[in-house]
C-alpha positions in Angstrom: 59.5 -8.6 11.2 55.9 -9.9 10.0 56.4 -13.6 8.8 55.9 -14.3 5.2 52.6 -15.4 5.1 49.8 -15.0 2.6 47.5 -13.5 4.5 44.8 -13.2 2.1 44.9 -16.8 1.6 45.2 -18.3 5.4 42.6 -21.4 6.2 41.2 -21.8 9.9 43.8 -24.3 10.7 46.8 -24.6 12.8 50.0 -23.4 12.0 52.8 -23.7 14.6 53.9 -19.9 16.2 57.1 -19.5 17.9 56.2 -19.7 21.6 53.3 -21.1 23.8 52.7 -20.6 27.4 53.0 -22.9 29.8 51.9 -23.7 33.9 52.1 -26.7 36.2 49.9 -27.2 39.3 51.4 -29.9 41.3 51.4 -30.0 45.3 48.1 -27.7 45.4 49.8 -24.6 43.7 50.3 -23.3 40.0 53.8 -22.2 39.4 55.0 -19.1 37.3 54.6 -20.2 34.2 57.0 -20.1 31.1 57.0 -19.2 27.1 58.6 -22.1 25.9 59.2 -23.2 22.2 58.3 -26.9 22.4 54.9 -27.8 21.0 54.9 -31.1 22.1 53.1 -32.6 25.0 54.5 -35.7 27.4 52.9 -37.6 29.8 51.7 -40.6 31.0 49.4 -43.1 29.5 47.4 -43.1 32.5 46.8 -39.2 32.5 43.6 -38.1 34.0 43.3 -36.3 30.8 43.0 -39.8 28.5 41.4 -41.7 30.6 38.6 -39.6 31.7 38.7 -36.5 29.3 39.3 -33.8 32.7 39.8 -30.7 30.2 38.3 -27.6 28.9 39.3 -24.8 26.8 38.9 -21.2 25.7 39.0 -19.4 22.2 39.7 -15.6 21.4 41.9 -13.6 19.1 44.5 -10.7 18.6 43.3 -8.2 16.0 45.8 -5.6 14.3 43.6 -2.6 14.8 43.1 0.4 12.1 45.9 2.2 13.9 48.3 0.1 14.1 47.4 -1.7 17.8 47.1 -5.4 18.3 44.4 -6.1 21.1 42.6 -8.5 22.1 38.5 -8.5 22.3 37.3 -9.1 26.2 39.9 -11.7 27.3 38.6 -11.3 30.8 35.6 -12.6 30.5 37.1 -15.8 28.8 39.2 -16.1 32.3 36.4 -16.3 34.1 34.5 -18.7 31.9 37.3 -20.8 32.1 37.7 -20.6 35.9 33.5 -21.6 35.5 34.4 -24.8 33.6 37.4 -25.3 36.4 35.3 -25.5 39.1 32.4 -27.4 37.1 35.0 -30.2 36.1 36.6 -30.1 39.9 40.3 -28.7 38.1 42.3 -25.6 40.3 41.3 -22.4 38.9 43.7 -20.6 36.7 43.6 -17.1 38.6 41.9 -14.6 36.3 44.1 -11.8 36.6 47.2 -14.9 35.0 45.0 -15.5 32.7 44.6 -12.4 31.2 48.4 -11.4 32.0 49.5 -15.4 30.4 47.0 -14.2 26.9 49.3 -11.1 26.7 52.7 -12.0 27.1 51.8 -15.5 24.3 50.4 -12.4 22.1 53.6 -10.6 22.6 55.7 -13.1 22.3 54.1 -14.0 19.1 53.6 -10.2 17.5 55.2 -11.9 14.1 52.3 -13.7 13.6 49.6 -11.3 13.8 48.2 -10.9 10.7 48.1 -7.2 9.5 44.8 -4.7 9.6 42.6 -4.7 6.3 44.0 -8.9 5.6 40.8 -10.5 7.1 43.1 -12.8 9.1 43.6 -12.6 13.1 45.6 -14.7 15.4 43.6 -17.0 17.2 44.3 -17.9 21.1 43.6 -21.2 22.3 44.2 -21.5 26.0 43.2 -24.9 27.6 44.2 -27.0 30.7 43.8 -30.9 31.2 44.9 -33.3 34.0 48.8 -34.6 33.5 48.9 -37.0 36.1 48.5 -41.0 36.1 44.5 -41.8 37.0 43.3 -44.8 36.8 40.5 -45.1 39.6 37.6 -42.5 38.7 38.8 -39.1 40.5 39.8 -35.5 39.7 43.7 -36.0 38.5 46.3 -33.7 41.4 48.4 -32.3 38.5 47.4 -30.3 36.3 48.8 -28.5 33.1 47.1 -24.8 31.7 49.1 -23.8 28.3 48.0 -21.2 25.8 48.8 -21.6 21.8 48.4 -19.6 18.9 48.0 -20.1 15.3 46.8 -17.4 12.3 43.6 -17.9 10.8 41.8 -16.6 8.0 38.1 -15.4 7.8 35.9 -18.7 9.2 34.0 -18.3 5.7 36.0 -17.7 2.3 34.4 -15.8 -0.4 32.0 -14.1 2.7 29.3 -15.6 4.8 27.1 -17.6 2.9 23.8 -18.9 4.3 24.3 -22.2 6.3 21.7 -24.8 6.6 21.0 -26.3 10.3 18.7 -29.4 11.2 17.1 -30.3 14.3 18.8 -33.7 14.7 17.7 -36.5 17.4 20.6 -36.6 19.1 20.6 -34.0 22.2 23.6 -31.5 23.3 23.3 -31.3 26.3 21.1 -32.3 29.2 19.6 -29.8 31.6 21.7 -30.4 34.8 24.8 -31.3 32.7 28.3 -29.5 31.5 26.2 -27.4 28.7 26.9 -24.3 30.3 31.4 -24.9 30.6 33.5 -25.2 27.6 34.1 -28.6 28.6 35.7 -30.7 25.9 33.8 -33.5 26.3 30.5 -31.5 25.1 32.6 -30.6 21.9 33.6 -34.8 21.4 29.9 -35.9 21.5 28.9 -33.0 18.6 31.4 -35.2 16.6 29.1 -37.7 15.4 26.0 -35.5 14.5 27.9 -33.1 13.2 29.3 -36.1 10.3 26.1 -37.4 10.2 24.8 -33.5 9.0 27.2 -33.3 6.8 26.2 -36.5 4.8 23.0 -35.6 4.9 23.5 -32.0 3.1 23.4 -30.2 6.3 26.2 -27.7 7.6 25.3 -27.5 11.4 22.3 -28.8 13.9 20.4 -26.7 16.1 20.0 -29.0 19.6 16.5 -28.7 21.1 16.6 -29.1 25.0 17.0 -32.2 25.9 14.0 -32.7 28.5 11.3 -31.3 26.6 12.4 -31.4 23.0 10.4 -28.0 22.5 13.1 -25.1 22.7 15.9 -24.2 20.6 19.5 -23.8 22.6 22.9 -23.7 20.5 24.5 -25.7 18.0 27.4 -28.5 18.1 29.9 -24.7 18.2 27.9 -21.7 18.4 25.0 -19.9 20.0 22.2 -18.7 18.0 20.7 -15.3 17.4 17.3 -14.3 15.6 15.6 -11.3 14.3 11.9 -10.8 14.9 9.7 -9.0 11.9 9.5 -5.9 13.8 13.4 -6.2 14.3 13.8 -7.2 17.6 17.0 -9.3 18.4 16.4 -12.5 20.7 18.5 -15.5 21.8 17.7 -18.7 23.5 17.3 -18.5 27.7 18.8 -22.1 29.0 21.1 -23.3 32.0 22.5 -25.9 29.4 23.8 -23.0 26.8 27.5 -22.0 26.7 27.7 -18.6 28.0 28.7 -17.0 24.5 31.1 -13.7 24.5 30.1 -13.1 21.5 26.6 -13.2 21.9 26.9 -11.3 24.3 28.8 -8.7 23.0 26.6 -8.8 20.1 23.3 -8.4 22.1 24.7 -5.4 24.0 25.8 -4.1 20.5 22.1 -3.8 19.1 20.6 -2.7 22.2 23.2 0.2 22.9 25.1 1.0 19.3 21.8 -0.2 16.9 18.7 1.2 19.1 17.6 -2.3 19.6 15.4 -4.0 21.6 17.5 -7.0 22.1 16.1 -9.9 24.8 17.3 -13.6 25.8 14.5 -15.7 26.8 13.2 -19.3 25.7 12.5 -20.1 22.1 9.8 -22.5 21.1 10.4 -24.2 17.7 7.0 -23.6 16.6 8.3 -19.5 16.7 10.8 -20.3 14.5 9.1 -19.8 11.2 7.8 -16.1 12.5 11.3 -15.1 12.7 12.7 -12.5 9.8 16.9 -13.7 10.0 18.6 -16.4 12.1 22.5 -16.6 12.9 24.5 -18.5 14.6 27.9 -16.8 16.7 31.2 -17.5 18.3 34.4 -16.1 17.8 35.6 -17.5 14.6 32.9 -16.7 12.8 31.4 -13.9 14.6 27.9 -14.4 12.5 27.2 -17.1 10.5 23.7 -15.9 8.5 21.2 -19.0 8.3 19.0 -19.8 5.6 16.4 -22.6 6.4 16.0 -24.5 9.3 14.8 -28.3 8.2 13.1 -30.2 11.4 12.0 -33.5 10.4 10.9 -32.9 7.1 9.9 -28.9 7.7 11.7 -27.0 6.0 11.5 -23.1 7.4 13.0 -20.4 5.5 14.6 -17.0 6.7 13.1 -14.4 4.5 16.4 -12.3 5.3 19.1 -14.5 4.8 18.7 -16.9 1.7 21.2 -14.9 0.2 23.3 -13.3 2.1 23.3 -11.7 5.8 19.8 -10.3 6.6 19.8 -6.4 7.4 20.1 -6.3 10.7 22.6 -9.2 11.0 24.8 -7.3 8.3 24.4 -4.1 11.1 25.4 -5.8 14.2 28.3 -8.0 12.2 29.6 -4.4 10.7 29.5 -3.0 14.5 30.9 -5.9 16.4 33.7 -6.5 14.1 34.5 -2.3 13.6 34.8 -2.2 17.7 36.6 -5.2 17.4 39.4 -3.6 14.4 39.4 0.2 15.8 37.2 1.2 13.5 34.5 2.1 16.3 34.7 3.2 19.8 34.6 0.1 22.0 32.1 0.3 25.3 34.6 0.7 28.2 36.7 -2.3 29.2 36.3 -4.6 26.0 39.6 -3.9 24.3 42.8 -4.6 25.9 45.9 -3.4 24.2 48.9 -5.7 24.0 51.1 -3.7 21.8 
């Protein structure tokens, strides 16, 4: 039986779900793993995990599907850019085949709370692993726990994607030998303060420039970034420091092979940015976020296509991703996995 939720009405927030998964890695090996009903965490003040912040995370979603399926959207590749932030961050790799099997039994454990087809609302994943053991000199931590949670969420934006505003802050993201590239949460706890700082100023988001040059746009505090060219060409920022997007990914595959496209990822210089037709940023909550003006230092650079609303093309490639992602159009081999 589907909970009694209104599903129209969900937030993005968390909402406890009957079960979670749960592994231990203690004495160089993970063990089976559980579902277990307990939301809450122990462990010891010293933990590797509060001392020296040794843990990353993934995000994805279960989608009810036009026929009736729940499925989840390329959870493979979040196992392996989890076992990428692992082995940046010197943790045991959760085996990528787990992984995957771990997201489906949470998902079936947790049907209940899959929000139905046509409601806007999906149930968001959020698998994560941290050191559990007491640290106290500077080392990798021995133990280590990976769990998975879920939690129903409504559309990222209410009332539709409205055009965001990003600045070019001072502060930098990331820096160009660092953890830009793993879904690290430490990346996420420095985007704290810029991101409050953007808010008071007016701003919704920043758009980090790298850090060593100060001349090339990479990703914001959550998302990567996406632009349309006049001649409708789709491009994305080329860096070591950027988080390997899904999304993006998907999303750049989507215009070249579904749209006729030309689609590229190469580096972005922010004098280029005021050429560009439409701007948006993308992740999995959102999927696109359109963007509206860019303000660096005073500058203030206006997307032709998206004061509004979406631009054209990023209307197209939302429409696509997200019909692949519900049923709605044939998916490209591989990038749906059926739970139920």
């Amino acid at each position: 039986m589907k909970k009694d939720i209104d599903w129209q009405n969900l937030g993005f927030g968390y909402i406890k779900t009957d079960y979670r998964f749960v592994s231990n890695y203690k004495d160089g090996k993970w063990d089976e793993g559980v579902l277990s009903t307990d939301s809450e965490i122990t462990m010891n003040e010293s933990a590797c995990v509060l001392q020296y912040a040794q843990t990353c995370f993934e995000g994805l979603k279960a989608y009810t599907t036009q026929d009736g399926h729940v499925v989840c959207f390329r959870p493979d590749l979040n196992a392996k850019r989890m076992a990428d932030s692992c082995r940046r961050l010197e943790m045991p790799v959760y085996p990528e085949d787990k992984f995957v099997e771990a997201v489906e039994k949470t998902v079936k454990a947790n049907l209940d709370w899959v929000p139905p087809y046509g409601s806007g609302a999906t149930l968001y994943l959020r698998p994560y692993m941290f050191g559990s053991n007491a640290v106290i000199g500077v080392k990798p931590a021995e133990e280590y726990q990976f769990r998975i949670f879920t939690t129903p969420v409504g559309p990222y934006f209410k009332g539709g994607a409205k055009p965001i505003t990003l600045r070019v802050p001072d502060f930098d993201r990331a820096a160009p030998r660092g953890t830009g590239h793993v879904k690290a949460g430490l990346n996420y706890a420095m985007s704290l303060h810029p991101i409050v700082d953007a808010h008071k100023q007016g701003y919704n988001e920043n758009m980090y420039l790298d850090s060593a040059t100060r001349t090339k746009v990479e990703e914001t505090g959550g998302a990567n970034i996406i632009f349309v060219t006049k001649d409708n060409k789709v491009v994305t920022p080329k860096s070591n420091s950027i988080l390997p997007s899904i999304t993006r990914r998907s999303l750049m595959y989507v215009a070249e092979h579904y749209l006729g496209l030309k689609a590229e990822e190469r580096e972005i210089y922010v004098e280029e940015l005021k050429d560009f037709n439409e701007c948006a940023l993308c992740g999995t909550a959102a999927v696109l976020s359109p963007v509206g003006e860019i303000v660096n230092h005073g500058e203030h650079i206006c997307l032709p296509s998206g004061k509004e609303k979406m631009g054209p093309i990023t209307q197209k490639l939302y429409d696509t991703l997200t019909g692949i992602q519900m049923g709605r159009i044939e998916a490209p081999e591989g990038w749906i996995k059926v739970i139920a």
